[in-house]
Backbone as CSV, one residue per row, in Angstrom:
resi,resn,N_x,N_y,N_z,CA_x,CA_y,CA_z,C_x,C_y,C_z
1,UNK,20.950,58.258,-32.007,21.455,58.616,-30.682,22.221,57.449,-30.092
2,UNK,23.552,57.732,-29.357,24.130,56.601,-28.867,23.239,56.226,-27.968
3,UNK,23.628,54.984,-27.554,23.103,54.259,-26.166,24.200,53.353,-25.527
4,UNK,24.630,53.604,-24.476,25.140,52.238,-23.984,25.029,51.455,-23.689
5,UNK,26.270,50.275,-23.983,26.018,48.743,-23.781,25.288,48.472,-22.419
6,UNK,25.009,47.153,-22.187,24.128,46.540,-20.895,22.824,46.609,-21.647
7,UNK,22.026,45.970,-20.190,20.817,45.575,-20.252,19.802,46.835,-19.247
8,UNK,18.811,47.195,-19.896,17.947,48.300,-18.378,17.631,47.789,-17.529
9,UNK,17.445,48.387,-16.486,16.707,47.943,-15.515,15.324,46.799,-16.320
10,UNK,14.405,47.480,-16.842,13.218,47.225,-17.070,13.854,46.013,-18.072
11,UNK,14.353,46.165,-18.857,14.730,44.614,-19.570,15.098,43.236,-18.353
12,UNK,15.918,43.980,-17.425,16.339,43.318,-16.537,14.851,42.631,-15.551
13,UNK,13.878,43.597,-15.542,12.678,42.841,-15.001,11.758,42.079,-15.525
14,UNK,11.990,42.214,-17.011,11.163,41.690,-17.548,11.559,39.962,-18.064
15,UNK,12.945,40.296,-18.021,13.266,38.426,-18.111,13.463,37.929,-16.627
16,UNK,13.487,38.621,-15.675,13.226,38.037,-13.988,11.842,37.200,-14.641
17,UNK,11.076,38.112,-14.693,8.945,37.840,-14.935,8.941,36.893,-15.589
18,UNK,9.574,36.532,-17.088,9.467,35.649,-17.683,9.802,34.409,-16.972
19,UNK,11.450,34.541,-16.460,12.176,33.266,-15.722,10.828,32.453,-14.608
20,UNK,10.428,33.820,-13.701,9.981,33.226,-12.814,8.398,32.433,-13.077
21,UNK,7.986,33.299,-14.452,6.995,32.487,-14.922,6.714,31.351,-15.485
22,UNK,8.217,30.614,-16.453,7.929,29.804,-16.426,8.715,29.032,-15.923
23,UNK,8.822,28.990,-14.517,9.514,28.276,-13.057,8.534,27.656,-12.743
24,UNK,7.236,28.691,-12.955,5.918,28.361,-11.798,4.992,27.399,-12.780
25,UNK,5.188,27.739,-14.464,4.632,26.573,-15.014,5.521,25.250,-14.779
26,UNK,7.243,25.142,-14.776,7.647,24.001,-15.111,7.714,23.042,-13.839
27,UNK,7.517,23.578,-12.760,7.618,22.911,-11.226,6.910,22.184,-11.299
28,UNK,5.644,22.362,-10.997,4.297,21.126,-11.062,4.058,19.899,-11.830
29,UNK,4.943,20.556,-13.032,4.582,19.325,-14.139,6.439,18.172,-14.089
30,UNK,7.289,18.811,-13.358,7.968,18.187,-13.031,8.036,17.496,-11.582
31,UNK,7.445,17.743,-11.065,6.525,17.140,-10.073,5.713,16.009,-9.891
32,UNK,4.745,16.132,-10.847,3.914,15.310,-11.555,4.821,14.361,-12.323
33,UNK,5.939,14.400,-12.547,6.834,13.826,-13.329,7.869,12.723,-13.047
34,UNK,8.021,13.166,-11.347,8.683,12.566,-10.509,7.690,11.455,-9.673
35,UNK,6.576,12.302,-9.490,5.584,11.172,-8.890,5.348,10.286,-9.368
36,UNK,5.263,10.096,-10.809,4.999,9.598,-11.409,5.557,8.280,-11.856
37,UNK,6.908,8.803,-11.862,7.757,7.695,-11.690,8.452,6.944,-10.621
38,UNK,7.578,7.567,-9.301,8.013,6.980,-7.984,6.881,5.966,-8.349
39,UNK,5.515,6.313,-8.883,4.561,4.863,-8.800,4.753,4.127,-10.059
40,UNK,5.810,4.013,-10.948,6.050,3.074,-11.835,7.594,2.168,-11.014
41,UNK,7.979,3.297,-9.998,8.938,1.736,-9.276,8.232,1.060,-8.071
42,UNK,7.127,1.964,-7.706,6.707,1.104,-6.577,5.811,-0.349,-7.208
43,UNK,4.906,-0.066,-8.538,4.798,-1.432,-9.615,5.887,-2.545,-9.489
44,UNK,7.026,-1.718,-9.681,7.712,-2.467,-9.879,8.524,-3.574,-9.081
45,UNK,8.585,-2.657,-7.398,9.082,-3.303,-6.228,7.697,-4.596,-6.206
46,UNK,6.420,-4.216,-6.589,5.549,-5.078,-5.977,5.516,-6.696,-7.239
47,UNK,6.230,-6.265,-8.606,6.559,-7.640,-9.392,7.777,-7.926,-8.366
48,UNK,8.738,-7.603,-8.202,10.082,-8.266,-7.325,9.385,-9.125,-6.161
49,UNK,8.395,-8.252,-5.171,7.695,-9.020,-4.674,6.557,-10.303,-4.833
50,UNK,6.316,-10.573,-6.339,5.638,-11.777,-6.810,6.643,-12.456,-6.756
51,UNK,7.596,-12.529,-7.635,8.505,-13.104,-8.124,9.171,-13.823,-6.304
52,UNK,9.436,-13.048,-5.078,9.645,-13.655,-4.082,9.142,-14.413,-3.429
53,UNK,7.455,-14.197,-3.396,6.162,-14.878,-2.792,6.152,-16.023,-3.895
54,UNK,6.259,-15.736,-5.115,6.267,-17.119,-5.490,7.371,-18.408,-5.335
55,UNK,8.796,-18.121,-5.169,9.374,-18.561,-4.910,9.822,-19.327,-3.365
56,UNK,9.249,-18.504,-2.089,9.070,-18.656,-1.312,7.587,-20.058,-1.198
57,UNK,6.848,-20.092,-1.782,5.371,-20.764,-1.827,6.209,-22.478,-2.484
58,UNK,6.740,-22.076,-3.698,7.062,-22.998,-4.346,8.318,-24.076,-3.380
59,UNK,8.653,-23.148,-2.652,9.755,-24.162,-1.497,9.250,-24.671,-0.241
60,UNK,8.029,-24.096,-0.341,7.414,-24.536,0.632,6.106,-25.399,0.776
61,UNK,5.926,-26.069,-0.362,4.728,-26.922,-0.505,3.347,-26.131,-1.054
62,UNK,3.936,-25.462,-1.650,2.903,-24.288,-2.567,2.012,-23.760,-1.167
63,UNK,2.505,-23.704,-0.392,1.809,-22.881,0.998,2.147,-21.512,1.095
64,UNK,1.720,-20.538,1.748,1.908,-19.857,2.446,2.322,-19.511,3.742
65,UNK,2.981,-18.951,4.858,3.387,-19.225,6.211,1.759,-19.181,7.180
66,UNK,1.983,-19.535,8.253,0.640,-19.081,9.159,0.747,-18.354,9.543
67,UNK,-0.530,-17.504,10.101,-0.852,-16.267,10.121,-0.238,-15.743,11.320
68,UNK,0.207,-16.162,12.551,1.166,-15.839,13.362,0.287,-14.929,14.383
69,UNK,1.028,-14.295,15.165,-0.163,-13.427,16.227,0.773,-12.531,17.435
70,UNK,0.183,-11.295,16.967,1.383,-9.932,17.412,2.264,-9.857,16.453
71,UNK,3.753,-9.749,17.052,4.441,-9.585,16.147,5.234,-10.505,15.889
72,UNK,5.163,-11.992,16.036,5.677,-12.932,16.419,5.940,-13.556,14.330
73,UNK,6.814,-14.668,14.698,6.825,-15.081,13.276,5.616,-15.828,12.425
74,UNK,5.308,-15.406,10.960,4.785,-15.939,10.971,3.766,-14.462,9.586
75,UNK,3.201,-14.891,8.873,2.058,-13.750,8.116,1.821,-12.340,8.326
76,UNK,2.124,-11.978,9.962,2.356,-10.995,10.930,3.239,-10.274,10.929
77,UNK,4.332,-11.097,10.483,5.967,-10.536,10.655,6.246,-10.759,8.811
78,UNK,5.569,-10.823,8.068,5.739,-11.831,6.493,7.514,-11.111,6.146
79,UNK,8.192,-9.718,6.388,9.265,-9.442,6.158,10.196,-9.954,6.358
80,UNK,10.299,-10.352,7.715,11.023,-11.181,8.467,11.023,-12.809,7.794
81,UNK,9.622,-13.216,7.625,9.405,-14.339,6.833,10.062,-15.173,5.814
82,UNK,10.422,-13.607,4.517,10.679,-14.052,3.311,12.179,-13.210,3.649
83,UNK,12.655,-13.043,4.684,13.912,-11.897,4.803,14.676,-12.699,3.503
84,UNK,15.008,-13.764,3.581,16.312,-14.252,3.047,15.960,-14.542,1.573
85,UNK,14.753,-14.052,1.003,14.696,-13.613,-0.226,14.868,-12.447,-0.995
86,UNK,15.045,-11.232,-0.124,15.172,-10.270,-0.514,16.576,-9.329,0.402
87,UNK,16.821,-10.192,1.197,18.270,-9.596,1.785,19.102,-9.181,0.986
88,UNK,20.079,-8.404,0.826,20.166,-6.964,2.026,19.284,-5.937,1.177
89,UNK,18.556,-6.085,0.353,17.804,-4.877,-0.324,16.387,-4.568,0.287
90,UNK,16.589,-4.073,1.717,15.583,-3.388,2.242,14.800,-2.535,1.863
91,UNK,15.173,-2.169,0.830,14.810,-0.583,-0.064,13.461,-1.360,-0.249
92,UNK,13.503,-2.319,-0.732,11.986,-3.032,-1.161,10.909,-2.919,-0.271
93,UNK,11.040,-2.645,0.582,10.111,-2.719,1.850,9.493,-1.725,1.809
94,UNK,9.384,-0.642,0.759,9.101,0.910,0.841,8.489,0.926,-0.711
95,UNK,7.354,1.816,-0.748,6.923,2.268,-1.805,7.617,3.555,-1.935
96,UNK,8.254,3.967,-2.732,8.924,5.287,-2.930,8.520,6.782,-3.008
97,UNK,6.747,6.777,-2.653,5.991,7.360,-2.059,6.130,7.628,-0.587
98,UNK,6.278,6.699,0.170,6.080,6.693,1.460,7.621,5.885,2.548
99,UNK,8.374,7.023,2.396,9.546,6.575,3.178,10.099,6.659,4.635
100,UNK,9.029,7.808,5.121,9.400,8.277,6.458,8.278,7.648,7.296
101,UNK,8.718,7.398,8.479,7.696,6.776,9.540,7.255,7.964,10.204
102,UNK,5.986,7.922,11.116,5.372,8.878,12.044,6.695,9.636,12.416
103,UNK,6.887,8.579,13.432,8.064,9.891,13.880,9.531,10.321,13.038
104,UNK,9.578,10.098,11.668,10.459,10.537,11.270,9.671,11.618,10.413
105,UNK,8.130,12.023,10.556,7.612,13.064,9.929,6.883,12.957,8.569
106,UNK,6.838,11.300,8.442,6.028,10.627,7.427,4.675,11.128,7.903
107,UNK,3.632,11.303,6.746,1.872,11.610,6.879,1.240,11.000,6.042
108,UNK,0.115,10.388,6.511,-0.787,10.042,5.435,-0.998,10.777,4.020
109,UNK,-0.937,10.319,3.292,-1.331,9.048,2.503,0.178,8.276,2.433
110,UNK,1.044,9.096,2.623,2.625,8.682,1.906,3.231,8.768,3.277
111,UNK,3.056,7.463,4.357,3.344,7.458,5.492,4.330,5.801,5.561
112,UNK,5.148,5.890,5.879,5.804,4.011,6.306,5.747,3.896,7.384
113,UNK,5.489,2.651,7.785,5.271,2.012,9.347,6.551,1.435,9.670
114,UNK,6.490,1.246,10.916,7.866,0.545,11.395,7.186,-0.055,12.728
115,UNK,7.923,-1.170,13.025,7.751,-2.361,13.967,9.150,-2.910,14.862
116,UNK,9.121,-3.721,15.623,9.852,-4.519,16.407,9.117,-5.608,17.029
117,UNK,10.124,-6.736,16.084,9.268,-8.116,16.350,9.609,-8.695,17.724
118,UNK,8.874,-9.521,18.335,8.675,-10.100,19.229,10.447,-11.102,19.772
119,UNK,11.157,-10.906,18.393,12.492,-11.423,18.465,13.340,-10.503,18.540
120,UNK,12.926,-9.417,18.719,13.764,-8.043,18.674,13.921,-7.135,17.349
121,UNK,14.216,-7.685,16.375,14.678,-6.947,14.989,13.051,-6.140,14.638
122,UNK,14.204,-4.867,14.433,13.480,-3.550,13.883,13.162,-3.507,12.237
123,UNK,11.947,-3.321,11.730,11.864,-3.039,10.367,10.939,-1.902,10.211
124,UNK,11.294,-1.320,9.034,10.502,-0.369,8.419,9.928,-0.475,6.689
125,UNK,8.673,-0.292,6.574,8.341,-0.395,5.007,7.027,0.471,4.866
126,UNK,6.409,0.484,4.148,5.252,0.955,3.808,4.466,0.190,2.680
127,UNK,4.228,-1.214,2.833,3.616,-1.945,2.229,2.802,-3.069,3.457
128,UNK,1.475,-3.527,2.879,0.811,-4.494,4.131,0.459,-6.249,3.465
129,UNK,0.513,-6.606,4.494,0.270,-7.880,3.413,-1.253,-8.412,3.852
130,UNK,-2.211,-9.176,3.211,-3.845,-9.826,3.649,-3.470,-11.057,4.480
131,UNK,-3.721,-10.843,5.947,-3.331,-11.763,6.601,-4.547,-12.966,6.055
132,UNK,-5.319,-12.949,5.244,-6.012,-13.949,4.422,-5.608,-14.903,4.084
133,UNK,-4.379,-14.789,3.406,-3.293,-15.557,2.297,-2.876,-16.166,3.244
134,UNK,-2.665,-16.303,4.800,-2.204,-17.113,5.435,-2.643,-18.819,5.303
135,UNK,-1.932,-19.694,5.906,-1.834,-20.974,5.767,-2.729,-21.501,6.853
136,UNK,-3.883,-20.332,7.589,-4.305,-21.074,9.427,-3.515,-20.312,9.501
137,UNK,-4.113,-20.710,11.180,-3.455,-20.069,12.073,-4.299,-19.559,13.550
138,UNK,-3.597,-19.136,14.534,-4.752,-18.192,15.411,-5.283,-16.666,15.009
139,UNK,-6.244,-16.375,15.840,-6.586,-15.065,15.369,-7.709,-14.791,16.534
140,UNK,-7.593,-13.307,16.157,-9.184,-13.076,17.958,-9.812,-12.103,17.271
141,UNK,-9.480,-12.064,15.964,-10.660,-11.722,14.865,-11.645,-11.941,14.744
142,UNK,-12.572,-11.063,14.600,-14.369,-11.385,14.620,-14.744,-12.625,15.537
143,UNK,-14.461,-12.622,16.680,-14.516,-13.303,17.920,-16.488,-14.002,17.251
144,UNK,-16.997,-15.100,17.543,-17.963,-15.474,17.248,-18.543,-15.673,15.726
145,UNK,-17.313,-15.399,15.580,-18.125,-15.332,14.046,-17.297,-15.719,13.095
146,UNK,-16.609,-15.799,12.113,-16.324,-16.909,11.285,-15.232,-17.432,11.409
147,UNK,-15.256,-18.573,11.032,-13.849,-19.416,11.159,-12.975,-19.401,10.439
148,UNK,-11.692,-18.294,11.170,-10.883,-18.275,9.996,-10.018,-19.624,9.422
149,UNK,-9.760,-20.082,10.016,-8.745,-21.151,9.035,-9.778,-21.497,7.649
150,UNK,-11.013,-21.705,8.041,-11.830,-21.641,6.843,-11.544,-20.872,5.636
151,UNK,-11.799,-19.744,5.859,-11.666,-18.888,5.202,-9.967,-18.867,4.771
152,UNK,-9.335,-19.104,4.806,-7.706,-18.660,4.600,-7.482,-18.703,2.978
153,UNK,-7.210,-18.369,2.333,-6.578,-18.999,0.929,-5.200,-19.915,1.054
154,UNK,-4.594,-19.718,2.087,-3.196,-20.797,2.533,-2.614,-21.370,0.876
155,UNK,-2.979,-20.684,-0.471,-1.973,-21.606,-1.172,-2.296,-20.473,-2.690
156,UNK,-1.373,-19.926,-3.413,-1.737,-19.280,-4.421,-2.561,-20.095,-5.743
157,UNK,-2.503,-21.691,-5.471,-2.785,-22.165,-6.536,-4.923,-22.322,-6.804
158,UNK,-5.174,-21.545,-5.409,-6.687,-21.962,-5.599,-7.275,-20.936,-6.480
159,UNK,-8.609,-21.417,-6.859,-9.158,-20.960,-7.454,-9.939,-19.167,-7.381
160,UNK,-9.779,-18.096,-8.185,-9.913,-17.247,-8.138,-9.111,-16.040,-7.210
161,UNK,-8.072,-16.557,-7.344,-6.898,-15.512,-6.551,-6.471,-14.341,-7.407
162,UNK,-6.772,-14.604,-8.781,-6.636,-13.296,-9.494,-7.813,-11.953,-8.750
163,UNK,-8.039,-12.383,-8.593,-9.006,-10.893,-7.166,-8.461,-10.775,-6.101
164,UNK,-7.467,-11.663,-5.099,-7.275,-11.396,-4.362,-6.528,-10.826,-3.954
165,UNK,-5.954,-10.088,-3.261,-4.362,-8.760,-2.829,-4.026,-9.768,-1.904
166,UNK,-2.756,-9.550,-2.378,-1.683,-10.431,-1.378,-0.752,-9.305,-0.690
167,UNK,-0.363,-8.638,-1.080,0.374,-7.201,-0.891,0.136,-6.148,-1.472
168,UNK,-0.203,-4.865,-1.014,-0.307,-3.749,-1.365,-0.070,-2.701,-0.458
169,UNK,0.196,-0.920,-1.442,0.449,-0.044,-0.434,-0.537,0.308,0.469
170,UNK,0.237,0.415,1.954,-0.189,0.420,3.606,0.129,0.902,4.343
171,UNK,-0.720,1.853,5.180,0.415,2.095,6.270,0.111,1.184,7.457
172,UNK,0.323,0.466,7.194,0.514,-0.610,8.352,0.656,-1.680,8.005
173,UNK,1.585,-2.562,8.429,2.624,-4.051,7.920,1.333,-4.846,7.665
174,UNK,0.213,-4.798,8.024,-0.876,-6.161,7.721,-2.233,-5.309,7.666
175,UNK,-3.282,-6.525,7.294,-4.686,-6.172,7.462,-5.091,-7.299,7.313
176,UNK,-6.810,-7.390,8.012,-7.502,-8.669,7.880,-8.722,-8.136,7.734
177,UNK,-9.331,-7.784,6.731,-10.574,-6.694,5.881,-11.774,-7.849,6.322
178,UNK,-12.589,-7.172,6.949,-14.116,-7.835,6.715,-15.122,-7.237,5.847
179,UNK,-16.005,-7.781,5.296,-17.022,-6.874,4.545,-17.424,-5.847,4.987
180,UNK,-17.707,-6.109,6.400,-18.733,-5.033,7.193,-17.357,-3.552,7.594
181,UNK,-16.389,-3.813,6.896,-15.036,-2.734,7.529,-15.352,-1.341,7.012
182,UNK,-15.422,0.164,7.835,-15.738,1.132,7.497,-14.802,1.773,6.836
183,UNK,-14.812,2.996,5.746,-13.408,3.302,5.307,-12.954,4.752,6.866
184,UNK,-12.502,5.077,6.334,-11.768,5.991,7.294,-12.511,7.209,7.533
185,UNK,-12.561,7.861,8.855,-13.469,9.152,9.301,-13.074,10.342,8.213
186,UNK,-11.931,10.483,7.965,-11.803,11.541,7.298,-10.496,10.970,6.685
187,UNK,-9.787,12.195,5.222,-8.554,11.563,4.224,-7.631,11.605,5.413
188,UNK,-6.537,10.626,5.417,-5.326,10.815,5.691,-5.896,10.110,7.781
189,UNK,-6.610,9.269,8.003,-6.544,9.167,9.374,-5.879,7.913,9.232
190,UNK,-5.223,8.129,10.651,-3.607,7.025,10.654,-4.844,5.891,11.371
191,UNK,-4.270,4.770,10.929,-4.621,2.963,11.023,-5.067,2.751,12.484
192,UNK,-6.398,2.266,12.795,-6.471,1.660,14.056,-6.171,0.673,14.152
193,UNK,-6.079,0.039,15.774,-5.974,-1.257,15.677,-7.245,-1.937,15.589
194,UNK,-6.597,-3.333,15.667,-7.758,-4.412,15.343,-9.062,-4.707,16.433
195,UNK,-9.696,-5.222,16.109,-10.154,-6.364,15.253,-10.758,-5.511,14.125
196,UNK,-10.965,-4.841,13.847,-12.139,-4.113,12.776,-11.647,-2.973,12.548
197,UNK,-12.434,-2.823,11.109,-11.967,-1.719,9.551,-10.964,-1.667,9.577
198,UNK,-9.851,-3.006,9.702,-8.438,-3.015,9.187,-8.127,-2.445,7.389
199,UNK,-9.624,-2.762,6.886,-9.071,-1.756,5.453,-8.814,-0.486,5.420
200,UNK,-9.692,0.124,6.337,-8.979,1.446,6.208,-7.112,1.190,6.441
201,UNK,-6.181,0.650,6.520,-4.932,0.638,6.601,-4.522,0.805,4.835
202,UNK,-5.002,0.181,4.219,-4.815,0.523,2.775,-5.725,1.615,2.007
203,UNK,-6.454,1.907,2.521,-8.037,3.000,2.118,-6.984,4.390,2.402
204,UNK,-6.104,4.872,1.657,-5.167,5.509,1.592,-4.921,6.475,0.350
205,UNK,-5.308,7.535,-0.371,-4.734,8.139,-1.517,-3.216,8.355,-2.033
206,UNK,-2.629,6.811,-1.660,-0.530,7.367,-1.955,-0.545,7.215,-3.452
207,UNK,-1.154,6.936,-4.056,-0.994,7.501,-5.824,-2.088,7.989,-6.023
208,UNK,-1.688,9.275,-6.762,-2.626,10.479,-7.243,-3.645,9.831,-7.959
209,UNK,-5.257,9.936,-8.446,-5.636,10.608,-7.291,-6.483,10.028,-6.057
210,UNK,-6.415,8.644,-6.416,-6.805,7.860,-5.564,-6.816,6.648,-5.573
211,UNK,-5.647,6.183,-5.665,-5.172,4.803,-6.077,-4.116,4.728,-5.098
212,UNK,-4.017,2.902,-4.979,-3.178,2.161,-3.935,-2.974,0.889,-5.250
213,UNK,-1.553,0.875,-5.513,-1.130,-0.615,-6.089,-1.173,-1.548,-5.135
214,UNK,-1.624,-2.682,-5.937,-1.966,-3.655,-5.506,-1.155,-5.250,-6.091
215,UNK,-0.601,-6.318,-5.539,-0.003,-7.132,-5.848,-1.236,-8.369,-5.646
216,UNK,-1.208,-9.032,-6.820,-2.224,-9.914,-6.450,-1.937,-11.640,-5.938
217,UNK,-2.829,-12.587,-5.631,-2.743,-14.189,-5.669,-1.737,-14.278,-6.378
218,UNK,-2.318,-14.005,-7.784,-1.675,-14.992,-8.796,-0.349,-14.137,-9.339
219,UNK,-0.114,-13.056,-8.358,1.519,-12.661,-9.041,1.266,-11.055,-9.643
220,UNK,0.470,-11.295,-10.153,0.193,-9.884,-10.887,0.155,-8.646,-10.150
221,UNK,0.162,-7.384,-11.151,0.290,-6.244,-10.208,-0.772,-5.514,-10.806
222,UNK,-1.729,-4.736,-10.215,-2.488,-3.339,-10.895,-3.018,-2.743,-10.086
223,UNK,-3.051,-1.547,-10.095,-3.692,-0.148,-8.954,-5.327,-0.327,-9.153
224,UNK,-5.788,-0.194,-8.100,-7.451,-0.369,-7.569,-7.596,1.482,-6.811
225,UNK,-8.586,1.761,-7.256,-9.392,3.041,-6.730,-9.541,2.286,-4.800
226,UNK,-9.320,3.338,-3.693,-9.317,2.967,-3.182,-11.226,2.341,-2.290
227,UNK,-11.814,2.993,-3.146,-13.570,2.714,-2.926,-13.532,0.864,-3.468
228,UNK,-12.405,0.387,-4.693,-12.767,-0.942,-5.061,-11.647,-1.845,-4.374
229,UNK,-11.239,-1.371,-3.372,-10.583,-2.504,-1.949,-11.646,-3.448,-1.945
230,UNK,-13.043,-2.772,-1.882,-14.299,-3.160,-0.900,-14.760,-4.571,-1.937
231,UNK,-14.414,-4.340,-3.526,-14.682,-5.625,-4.339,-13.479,-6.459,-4.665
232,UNK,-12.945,-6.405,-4.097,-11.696,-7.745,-3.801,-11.693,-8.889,-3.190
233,UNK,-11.429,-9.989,-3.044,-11.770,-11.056,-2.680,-10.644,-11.269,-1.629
234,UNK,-10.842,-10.992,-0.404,-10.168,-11.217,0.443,-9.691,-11.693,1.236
235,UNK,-10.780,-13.098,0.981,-10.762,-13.982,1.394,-11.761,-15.441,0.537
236,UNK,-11.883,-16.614,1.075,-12.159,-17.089,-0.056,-13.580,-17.139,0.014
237,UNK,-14.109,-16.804,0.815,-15.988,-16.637,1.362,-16.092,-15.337,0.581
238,UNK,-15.601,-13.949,0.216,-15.712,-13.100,0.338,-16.800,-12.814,-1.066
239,UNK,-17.941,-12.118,-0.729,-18.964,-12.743,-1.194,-18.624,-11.050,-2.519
240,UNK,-19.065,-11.466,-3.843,-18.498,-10.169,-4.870,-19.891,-8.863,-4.606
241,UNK,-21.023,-9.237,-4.137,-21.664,-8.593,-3.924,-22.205,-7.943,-2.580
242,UNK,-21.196,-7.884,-1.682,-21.258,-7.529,-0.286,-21.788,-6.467,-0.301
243,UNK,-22.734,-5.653,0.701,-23.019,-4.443,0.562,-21.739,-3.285,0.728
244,UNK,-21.847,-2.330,0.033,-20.783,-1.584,0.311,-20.766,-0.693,1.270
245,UNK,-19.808,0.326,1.989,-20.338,1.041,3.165,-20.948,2.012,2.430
246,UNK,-21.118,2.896,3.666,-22.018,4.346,3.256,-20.555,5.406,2.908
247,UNK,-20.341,6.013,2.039,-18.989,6.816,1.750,-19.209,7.595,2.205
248,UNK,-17.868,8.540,2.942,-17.557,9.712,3.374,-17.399,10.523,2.905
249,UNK,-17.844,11.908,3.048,-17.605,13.460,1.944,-16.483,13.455,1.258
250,UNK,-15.236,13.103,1.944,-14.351,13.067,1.406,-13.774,12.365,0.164
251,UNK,-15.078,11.333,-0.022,-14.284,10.355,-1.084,-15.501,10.334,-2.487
252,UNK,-15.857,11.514,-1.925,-17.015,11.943,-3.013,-16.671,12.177,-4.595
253,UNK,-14.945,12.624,-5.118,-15.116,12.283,-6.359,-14.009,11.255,-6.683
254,UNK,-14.322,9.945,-6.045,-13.946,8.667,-6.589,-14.842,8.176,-7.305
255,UNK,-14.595,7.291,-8.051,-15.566,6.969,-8.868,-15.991,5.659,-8.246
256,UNK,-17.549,5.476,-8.546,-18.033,3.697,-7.581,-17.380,2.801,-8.192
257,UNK,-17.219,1.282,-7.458,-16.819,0.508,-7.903,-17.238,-0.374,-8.393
């Protein structure tokens, strides 16, 4: 029996079904694909950033800047700090996760902060630095209780800085972590201010499924679960066996640290 040329209807629906089926397998995993390689450049922005902190340290008497206070120059402002090491490539200032600020419709976990320093100039990034690593300085941190210049690491060359974070992803330009710091009420709550549980500012899920890269002392880079912030050395007192907090429902399948 003849038939004429074309396609039927029903042929015609049945490669729609197929197309759209495997649309719905190939999306996710290209997804997963892209994310994926947004956190192999944000690694990578955070070596550019050794490579600056070290160079910056090395011109400066193997120091670090002081810790500064508000937004003034100084550990506080560290962008502004090292500007003229990384000028005009602002792009660095951003984990490629997290590009939009609050009000440009950025959200936790993949949120960037933005500021205006005390000298006027506007910046935006989504990385924080351990106001620890500072050189001294003032502070109205833990008022009565320890002395920070003590505590400072002020120089990458001391001993056991391979634990310590010098920079990592944040939504908020700084932190100054105490042991006793709680993680966050629930996923995704935006950064309080200070004096206390400044870790929750990095206690953040911006790489799947619960990881924050981390830039260390001594230069190096590697992603920490965000439950093992809490065993980092954040300072140079920072004792490896601190008690840890009590965890929130939410962070129930991280693994302990």
């Amino acid at each position: 029996m003849y038939r004429p040329g074309g396609v039927s209807l029903i042929e015609l629906l049945v490669v729609v079904a197929i197309a759209a089926l495997l649309t719905s397998i190939s999306l996710p995993v290209l997804e997963r694909a892209r994310t994926g390689a947004r956190g192999i450049m944000c690694e990578s922005n955070l070596h550019q950033f050794g490579n600056i902190w070290n160079s910056y340290t090395v011109e400066n008497d193997n120091k670090f800047m002081d810790r500064g206070s508000g937004d003034s120059r100084g550990a506080v402002s560290w962008f502004h700090s090292i500007r003229d090491y990384y000028d005009p490539n602002d792009e660095l200032l951003f984990c490629p996760l997290a590009l939009r600020t609050p009000g440009e419709g950025g959200r936790n976990p993949r949120m960037a902060w933005d500021t205006t320093t005390d000298f006027g100039v506007y910046y935006k990034g989504s990385y924080g630095v351990n106001l620890w690593i500072s050189n001294g300085g003032p502070t109205s941190h833990g008022s009565g209780g320890p002395n920070f210049n003590d505590w400072c690491w002020r120089t990458p060359l001391a001993s056991g800085v391979s634990y310590a974070p010098l920079l990592l992803c944040s939504q908020w330009k700084d932190m100054q972590p105490y042991t006793t710091d709680q993680p966050p009420l629930y996923d995704g709550q935006t950064w309080t201010t200070g004096p206390y549980n400044e870790m929750r500012r990095a206690c953040i899920r911006r790489h799947d499924p619960y990881y924050v890269n981390v830039l260390f002392l001594d230069f190096s880079v590697d992603r920490r679960t965000i439950k093992q912030l809490w065993r980092l050395k954040w300072h140079k007192e920072w004792p490896p066996d601190s008690p840890l907090p009590v965890w929130f429902d939410w962070m129930s399948d991280i693994p302990e640290p």
